[in-house]
C-alpha positions in Angstrom: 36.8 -23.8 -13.6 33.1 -23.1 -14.6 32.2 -19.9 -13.5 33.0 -17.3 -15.5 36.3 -15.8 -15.7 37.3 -12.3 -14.2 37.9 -9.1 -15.7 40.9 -7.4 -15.1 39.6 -4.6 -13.2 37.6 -7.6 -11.2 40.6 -9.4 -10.6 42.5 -6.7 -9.0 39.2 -5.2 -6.5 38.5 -9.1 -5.6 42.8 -9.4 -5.4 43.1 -6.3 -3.3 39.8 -7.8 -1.2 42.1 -10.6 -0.2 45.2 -8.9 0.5 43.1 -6.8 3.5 41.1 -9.9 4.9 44.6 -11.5 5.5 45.8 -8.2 6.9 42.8 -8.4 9.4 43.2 -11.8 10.3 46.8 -10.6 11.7 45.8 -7.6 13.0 43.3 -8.8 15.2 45.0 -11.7 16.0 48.3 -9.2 17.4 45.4 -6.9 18.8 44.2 -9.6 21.0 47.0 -10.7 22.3 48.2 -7.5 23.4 44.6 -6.7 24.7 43.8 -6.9 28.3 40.3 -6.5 28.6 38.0 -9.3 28.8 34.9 -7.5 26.7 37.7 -6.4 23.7 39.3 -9.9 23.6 35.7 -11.3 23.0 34.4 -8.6 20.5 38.0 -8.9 18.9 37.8 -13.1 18.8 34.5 -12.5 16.6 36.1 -9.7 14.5 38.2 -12.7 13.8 35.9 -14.8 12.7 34.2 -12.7 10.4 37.5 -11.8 8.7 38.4 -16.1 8.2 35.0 -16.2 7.1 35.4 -13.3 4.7 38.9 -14.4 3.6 37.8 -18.3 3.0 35.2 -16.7 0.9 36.8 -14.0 -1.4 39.7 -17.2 -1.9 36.5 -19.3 -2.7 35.2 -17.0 -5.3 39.3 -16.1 -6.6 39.8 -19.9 -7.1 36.3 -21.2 -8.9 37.0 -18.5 -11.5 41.0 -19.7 -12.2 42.9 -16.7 -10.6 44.4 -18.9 -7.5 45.2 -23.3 -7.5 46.9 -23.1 -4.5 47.3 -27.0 -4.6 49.3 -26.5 -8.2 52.4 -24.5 -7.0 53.7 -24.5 -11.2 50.1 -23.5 -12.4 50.5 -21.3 -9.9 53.9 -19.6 -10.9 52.6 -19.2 -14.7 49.3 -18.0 -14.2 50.9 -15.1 -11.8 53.3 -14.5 -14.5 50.7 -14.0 -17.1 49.0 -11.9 -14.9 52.0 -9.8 -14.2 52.6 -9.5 -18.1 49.4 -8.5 -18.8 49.6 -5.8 -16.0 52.4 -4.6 -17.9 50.8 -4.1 -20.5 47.7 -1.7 -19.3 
């Protein structure tokens, strides 16, 4: 964990950033299966892309600066705890 660690108001923006990249990733992925033109398949496949891309990254930037250890399930647990207290208390 050397990069420098997030503020709160950081943490929730970059938080919220990956909650809607996930979103997108299943919306397009629904939109193109229910999609019967060729051209919107296609545009939509690369709307998919950029929103893995986008997710992988904002996870990326979450986990170098401590807020995510999704190999650590326990870490995991206490760190959202903390975080959940400390919401409480803002």
């Amino acid at each position: 964990m050397g990069e420098e660690q997030l503020s709160f108001s950081d943490h929730i923006i970059a938080t919220d950033m990956l909650f809607e990249t996930k979103a997108a990733v299943k919306d397009f992925a629904t939109a193109i299966t229910e999609s019967t033109s060729p051209d919107v398949r296609t545009f939509l496949r690369q709307e998919l892309r950029t929103a893995i891309t986008q997710h992988e990254q904002i996870y990326g930037f979450l986990q170098s600066r401590g807020v995510y250890d999704a190999f650590n399930v326990p870490e995991q647990v206490q760190k959202d705890i903390e975080y959940a207290n400390s919401a409480l208390k803002q």
